[in-house]
C-alpha positions in Angstrom: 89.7 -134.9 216.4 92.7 -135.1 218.3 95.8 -135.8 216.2 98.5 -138.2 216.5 101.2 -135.7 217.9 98.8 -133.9 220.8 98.0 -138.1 221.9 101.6 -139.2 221.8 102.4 -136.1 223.9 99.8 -136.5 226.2 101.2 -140.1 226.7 104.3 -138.5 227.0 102.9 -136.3 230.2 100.6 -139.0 232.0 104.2 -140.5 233.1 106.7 -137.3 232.4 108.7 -136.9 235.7 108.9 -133.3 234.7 105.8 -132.6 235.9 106.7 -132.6 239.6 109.0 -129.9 239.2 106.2 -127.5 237.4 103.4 -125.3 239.1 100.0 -126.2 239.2 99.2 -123.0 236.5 101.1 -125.2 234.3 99.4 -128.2 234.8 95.7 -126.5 234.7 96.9 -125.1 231.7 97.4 -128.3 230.4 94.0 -130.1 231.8 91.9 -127.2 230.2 94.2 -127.4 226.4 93.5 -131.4 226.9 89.6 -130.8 227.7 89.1 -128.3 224.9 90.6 -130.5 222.1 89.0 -133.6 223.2 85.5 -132.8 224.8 85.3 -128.9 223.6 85.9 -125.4 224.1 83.6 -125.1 227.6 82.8 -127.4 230.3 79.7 -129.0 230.1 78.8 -129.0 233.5 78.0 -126.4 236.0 80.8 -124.8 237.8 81.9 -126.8 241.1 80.8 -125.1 244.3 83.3 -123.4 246.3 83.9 -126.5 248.6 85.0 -128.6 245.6 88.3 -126.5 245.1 90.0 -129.0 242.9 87.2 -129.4 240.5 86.6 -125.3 240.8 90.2 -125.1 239.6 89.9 -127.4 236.8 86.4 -126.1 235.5 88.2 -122.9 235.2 90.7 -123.6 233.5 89.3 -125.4 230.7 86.7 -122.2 230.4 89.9 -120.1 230.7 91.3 -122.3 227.3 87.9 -121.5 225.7 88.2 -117.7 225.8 91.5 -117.7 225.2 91.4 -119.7 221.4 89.0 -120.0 218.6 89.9 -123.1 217.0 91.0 -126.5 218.7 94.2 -126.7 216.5 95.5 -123.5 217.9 94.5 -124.4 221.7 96.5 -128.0 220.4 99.7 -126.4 219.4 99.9 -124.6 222.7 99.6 -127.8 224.5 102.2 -129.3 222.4 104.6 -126.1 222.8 104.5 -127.0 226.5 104.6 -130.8 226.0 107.9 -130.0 224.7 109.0 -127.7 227.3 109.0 -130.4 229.6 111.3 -133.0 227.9 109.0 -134.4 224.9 110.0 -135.1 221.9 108.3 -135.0 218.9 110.5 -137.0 216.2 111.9 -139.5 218.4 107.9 -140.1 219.5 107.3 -140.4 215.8 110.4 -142.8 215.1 109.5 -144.8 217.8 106.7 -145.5 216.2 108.0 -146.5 212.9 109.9 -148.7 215.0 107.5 -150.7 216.4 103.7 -150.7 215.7 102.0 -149.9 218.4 99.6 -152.5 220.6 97.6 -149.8 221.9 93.4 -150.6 220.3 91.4 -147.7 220.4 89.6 -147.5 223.3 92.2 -146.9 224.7 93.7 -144.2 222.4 90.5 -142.4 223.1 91.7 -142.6 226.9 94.8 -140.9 227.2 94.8 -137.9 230.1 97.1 -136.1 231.2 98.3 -136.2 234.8 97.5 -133.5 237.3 98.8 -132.3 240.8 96.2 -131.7 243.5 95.2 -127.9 243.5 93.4 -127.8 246.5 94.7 -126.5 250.4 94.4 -129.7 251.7 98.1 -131.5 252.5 99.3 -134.3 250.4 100.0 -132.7 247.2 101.9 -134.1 244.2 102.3 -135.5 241.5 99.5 -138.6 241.3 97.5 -136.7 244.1 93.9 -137.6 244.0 92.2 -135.3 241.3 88.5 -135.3 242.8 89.8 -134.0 246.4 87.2 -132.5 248.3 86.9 -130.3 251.8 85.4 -134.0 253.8 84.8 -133.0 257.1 86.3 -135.8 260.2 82.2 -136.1 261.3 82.0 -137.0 257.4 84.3 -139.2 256.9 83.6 -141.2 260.0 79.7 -141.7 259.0 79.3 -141.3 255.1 79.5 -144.3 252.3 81.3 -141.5 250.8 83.6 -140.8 253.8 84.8 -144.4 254.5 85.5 -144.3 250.6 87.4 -141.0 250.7 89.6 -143.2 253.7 89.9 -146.5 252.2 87.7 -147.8 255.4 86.9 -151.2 253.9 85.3 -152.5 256.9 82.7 -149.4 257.8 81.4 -149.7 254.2 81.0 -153.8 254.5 79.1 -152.7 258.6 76.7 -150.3 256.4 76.1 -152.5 254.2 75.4 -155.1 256.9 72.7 -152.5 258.2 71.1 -150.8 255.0 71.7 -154.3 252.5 69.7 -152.2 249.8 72.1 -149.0 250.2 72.4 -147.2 247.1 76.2 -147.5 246.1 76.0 -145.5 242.8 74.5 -142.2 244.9 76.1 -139.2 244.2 77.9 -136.9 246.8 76.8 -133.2 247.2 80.1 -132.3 244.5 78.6 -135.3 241.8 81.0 -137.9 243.0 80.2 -141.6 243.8 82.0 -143.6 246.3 83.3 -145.5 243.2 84.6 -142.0 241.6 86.5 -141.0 244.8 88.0 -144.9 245.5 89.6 -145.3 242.2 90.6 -141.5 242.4 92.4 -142.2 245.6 93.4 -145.9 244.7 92.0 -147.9 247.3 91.8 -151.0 245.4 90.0 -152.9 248.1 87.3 -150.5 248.1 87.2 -150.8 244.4 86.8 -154.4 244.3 84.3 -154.3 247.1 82.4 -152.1 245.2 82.5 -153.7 241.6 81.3 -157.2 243.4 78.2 -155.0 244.5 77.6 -154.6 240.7 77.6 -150.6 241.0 77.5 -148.8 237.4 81.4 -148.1 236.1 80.0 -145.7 233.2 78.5 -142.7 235.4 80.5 -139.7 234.6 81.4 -137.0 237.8 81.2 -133.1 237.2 83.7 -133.2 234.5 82.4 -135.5 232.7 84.6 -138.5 233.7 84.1 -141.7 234.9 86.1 -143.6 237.7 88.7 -145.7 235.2 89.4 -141.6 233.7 90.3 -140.9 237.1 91.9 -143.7 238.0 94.0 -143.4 235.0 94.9 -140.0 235.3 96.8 -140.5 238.6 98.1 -144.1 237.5 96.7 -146.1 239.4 97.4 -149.3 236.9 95.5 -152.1 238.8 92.7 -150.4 239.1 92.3 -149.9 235.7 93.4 -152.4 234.8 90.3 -153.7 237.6 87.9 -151.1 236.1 88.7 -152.2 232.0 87.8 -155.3 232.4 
């Protein structure tokens, strides 16, 4: 189990301004040190195809922290070494909390990611880049429940709808994705809503084993989910 330090740091990161100024070896590093101490030392999914380079990227590297430690608290203190590299630190975290007691419960203790640039060749990249990115073809993106999500086209999801009423909302993409996973991803709150009032299912997890609010909260995206917690 995680301990108090490694969360507080990875609090620290999700918002650290730092970040925008490191490479993304850095920040893979830190995604596959965040998945081993929290889900484990190997992915539990397949490896991502080749199209899904983002995913690829990140499945590696949190097989890359699994070879390279043998105990979680080792693979921990690394992530904390570069935690405070970047500006974070530990006993002003801790007085802080002495300070004041914290109103965080513990689901959402249990959610704290850190952030992520997109690692993919597509343009747009960043700091609070979308983390599911994905090589959509224009043909795609124009025709696909999945495309129009990927787009934030609001109104050629409510026209397919309009044509297939029983659509299946919760299918999953050729990379494990569904259009709910890649909305709140990319922060198209719209689409989000849309989506929600369709009653799709919030709890399916994509290849890495995280569900839409995960993603949504990695990038910060706050109203969704704050949308998606509800």
């Amino acid at each position: 189990m995680p301990s108090s330090s490694f969360e507080a740091a990875a609090a620290y990161l999700s918002t650290a301004s730092s970040l925008s100024k490191v490479s993304n070896t850095i920040k893979l590093e830190l995604y596959g040190l965040f998945k081993y101490v929290t889900a484990g030392p190997t992915p539990t999914s397949s490896r991502p195809s080749i199209f899904d380079m983002t995913g690829r990227a990140k499945w590696d590297a949190w097989n890359a922290a699994g070879k390279a430690y043998t105990q979680a608290q080792d693979a921990e203190t690394r992530y904390l070494e570069i935690a405070k590299e970047l500006g974070w630190d530990e006993q002003a975290a801790v007085s802080k909390q002495h300070e004041a007691p914290s109103t965080t419960n513990e689901d959402e203790d249990g959610d704290i990611w850190d952030s992520e640039e997109d690692v993919s060749s597509q343009g747009g990249g960043g700091l609070g880049c979308a983390v599911s990115t994905m090589a959509y073809t224009k043909e795609e993106s124009e025709k696909t429940l999945h495309g129009f999500a990927v787009e934030n086209n609001l109104k050629g999801i409510e026209d397919l709808l309009s044509l297939v009423p029983d659509l299946n909302l919760d299918e999953l993409d050729e990379h494990g994705y569904t259009p709910l996973h890649l909305a709140a991803d990319r922060g198209h709150l719209d689409i989000v809503k849309l989506l929600l009032s369709k009653g799709v299912d919030k709890s399916i997890k994509d290849p890495d084993d995280m569900a839409a609010l995960e993603l949504a909260r990695i990038v910060g995206h706050r109203e969704i989910v704050s949308l998606l917690s509800e």
